[in-house]
N, C-alpha and C positions, 0 to 999 in steps of 0.2 A: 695607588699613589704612594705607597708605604712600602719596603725594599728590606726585606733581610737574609740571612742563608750568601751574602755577595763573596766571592768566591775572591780570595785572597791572597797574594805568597808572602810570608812572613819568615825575613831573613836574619837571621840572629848572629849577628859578630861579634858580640859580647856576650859572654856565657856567664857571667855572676849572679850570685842570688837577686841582684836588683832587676839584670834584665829576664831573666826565668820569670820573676813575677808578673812582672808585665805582660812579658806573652801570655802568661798563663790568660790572664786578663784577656789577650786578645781570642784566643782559644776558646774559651769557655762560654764569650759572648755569644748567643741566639743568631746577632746580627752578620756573623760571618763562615763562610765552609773558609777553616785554615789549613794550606800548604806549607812547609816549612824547610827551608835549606837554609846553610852557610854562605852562600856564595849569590848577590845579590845577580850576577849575569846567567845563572840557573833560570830565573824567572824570565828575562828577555825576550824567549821567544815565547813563551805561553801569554804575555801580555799584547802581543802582535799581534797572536791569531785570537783574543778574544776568548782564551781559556778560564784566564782570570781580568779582573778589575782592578785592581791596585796591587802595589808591591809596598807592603811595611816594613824599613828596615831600622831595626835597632842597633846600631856602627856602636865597632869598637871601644869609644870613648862614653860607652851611655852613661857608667856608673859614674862619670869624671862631674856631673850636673848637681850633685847635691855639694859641692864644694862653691861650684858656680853658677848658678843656676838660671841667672838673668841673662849669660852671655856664650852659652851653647845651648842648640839647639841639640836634643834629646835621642829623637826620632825623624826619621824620612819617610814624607808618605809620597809615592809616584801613582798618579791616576789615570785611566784611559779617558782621556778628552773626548775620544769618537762619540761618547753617548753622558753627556753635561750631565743628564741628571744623575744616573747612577754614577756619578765621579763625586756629584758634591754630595751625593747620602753616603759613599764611601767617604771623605773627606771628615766629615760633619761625626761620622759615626766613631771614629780613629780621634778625633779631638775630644770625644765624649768619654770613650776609654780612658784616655788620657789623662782627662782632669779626674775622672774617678779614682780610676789608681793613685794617682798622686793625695786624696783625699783621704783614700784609707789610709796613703804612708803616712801622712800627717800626721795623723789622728796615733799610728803604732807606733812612728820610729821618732817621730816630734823633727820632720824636715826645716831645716831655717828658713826661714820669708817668707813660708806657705799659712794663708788665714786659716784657723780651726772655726770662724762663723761660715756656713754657706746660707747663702739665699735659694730658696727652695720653693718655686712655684706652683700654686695648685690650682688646674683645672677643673670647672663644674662641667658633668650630664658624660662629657668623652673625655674622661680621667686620662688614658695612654694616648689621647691624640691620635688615635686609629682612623684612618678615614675610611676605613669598611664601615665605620661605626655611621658614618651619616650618609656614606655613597650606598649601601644594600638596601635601608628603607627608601629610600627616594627611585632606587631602580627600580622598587617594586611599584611606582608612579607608571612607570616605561612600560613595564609589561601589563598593567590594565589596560596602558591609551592601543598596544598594541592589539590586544585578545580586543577589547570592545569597540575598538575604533575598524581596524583591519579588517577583521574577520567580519563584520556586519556589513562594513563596505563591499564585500563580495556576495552576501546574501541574496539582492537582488538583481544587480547585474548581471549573475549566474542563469538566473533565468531568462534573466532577458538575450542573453547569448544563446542557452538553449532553446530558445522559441515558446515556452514553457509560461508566460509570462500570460500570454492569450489564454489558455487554457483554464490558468487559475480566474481570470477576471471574468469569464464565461460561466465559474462555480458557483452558485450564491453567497462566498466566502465575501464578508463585507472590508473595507479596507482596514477596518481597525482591527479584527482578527487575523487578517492577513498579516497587518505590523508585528500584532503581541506574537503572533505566532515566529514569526523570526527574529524578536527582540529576546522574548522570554529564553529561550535554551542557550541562548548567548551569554543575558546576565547569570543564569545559572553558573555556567560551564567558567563563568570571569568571578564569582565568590569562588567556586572551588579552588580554580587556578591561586586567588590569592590565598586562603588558607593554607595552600600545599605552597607558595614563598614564604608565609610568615614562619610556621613551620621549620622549613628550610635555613631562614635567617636567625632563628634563637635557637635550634639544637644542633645546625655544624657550622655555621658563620658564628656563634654565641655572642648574637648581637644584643644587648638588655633590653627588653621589653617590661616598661614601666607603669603605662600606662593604662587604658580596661581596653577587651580584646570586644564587648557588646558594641564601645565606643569607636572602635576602628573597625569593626563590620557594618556599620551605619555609614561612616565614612565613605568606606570605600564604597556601600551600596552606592549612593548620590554622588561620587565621582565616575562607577561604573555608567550610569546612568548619562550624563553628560556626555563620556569618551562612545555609548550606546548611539545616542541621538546625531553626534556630527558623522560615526559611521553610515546610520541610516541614511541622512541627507545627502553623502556622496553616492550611497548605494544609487537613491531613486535617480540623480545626473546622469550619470558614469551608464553606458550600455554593454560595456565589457568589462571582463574583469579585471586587462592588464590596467586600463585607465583609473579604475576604480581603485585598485591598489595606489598606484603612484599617486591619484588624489590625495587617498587615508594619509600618504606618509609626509604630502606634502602641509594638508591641513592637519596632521595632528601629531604625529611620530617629530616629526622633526621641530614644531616648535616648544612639544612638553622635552624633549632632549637637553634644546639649548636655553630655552627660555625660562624654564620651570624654576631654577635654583637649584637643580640637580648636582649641576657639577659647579656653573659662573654662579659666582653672587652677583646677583639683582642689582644690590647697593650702586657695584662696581661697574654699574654699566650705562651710559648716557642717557639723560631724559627721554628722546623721540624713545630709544628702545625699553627703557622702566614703565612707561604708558604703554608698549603693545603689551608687555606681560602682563597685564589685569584681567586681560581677555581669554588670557591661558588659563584655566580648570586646575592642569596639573599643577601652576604654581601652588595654590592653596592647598593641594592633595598632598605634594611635597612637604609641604611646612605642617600640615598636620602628623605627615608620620615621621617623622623626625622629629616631632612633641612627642608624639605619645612611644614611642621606641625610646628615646633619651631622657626626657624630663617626665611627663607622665599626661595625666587629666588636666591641662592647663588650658580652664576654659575659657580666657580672654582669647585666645589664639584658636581653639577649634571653634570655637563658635563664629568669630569673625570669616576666617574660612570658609 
């Protein structure tokens, strides 16, 4: 949900030290791959075919703004409308530049009418406002309900398609040996799976992991366990496998997706539907690892979970 590297042409008509600064500014920024020509109809056709994303032009008159600065306008930004969001994170990101640079002139060349106080907001737990920072634990919700939900849904429908089914009920194999026997390699195979995301999410997502790794293998065991059982129960329905799939994802994939707080906040969503989310597993699975990844051991919240 977070956008940077957006590919940009940046046309400079005025060449004086004020406007060189500024590019530089735009240059240097993370948030943009910069192209750069004189002549703003250069860009034209590359914003057509969706080469670039916006076209920043610094005209002529830029340096004319510290004389006047209330009543010209600066900079031109042109955005590709076809695709809203990436025009307003381009937009949004070029106003940011913006008022930066102007902040540092302030502060070096003492610009008239510009404040030297800035108000300076500080966020807890996701300091950069990164949403990998709260969308990679919570995916890691998705891929348990999927390993323990999916995959167990097929464990016995399998047999029951290969006629296989008679044969074991013929074994003196009792029913509850027969369960652990195709529960247990499942939860197994669903901690490794999750140790090899967490893994994944603090050494090349370097997502912060704050809170105790005993407490979020506990966790997620009693969440496995749950996404475990509603597999099961569509397994025993389901006589096939294709059925049994589309069951799993209709009973469990798709409501820990949208339901969960994954991606929609809960809050923000109408009473009939705030009431079925209670009955979602992964909501609470969600909101635990997004504690314990961001804030840490905060036991009001896993416990109640």
């Amino acid at each position: 949900l977070d956008m940077d590297h957006i590919r940009v042409g940046l046309v400079l008509e005025d060449t004086s030290p004020d406007a060189q600064s500024f590019a530089n500014s735009i240059i240097d920024s993370r948030y943009f791959d910069v192209y750069i020509a004189r002549d703003r109809r250069f860009f034209y056709e590359d914003i057509i075919r969706g080469r670039i994303r916006a076209i920043i032009i610094i005209p002529s008159y830029f340096s004319a703004f510290r004389e006047n600065p209330s009543r010209i306008a600066p900079i031109q930004v042109i955005v590709d409308g076809s695709e809203p969001n990436t025009a307003l994170f381009a937009q949004n990101y070029v106003q940011g530049a913006w008022a930066n640079w102007l902040q540092q002139e302030s502060i070096s060349k003492k610009i008239r009418g510009l404040p030297l106080v800035q108000v300076e907001p500080r966020f807890w737990y996701n300091e950069e406002l990164e949403s990998r920072y709260f969308l990679i634990p919570g995916s890691l919700a998705i891929i348990m309900t999927l390993i323990g939900t999916l995959l167990t849904a097929l464990v016995v429908a399998r047999e029951w398609e290969r006629g296989t089914m008679e044969a074991l009920m013929a074994t003196p194999v009792r029913i509850v040996e027969l369960l652990l026997g195709k529960l247990i390699p499942y939860f197994i195979l669903g901690m490794i799976s999750m140790a090899m995301c967490v893994a994944i999410a603090v050494l090349h997502y370097k997502i912060p992991f704050r809170g105790s790794y005993l407490v979020l293998g506990f966790v997620s065991a009693v969440f496995l366990l749950s996404a475990l059982g509603v597999g099961l129960l569509v397994s025993t329905i389901a006589r096939t496998q294709f059925v049994a799939a589309q069951s799993a994802l209709a009973a469990a994939f798709l409501p820990s997706f949208i339901l969960s707080g994954f991606i929609f906040e809960i809050s923000s969503m109408e009473a009939p539907i705030r009431l079925i989310t209670y009955v979602i597993s992964a909501r609470y699975f969600v909101s635990s690892l997004q504690t314990l990844f961001l804030v840490g051991n905060v036991w009001q919240l896993i416990i109640s979970n």
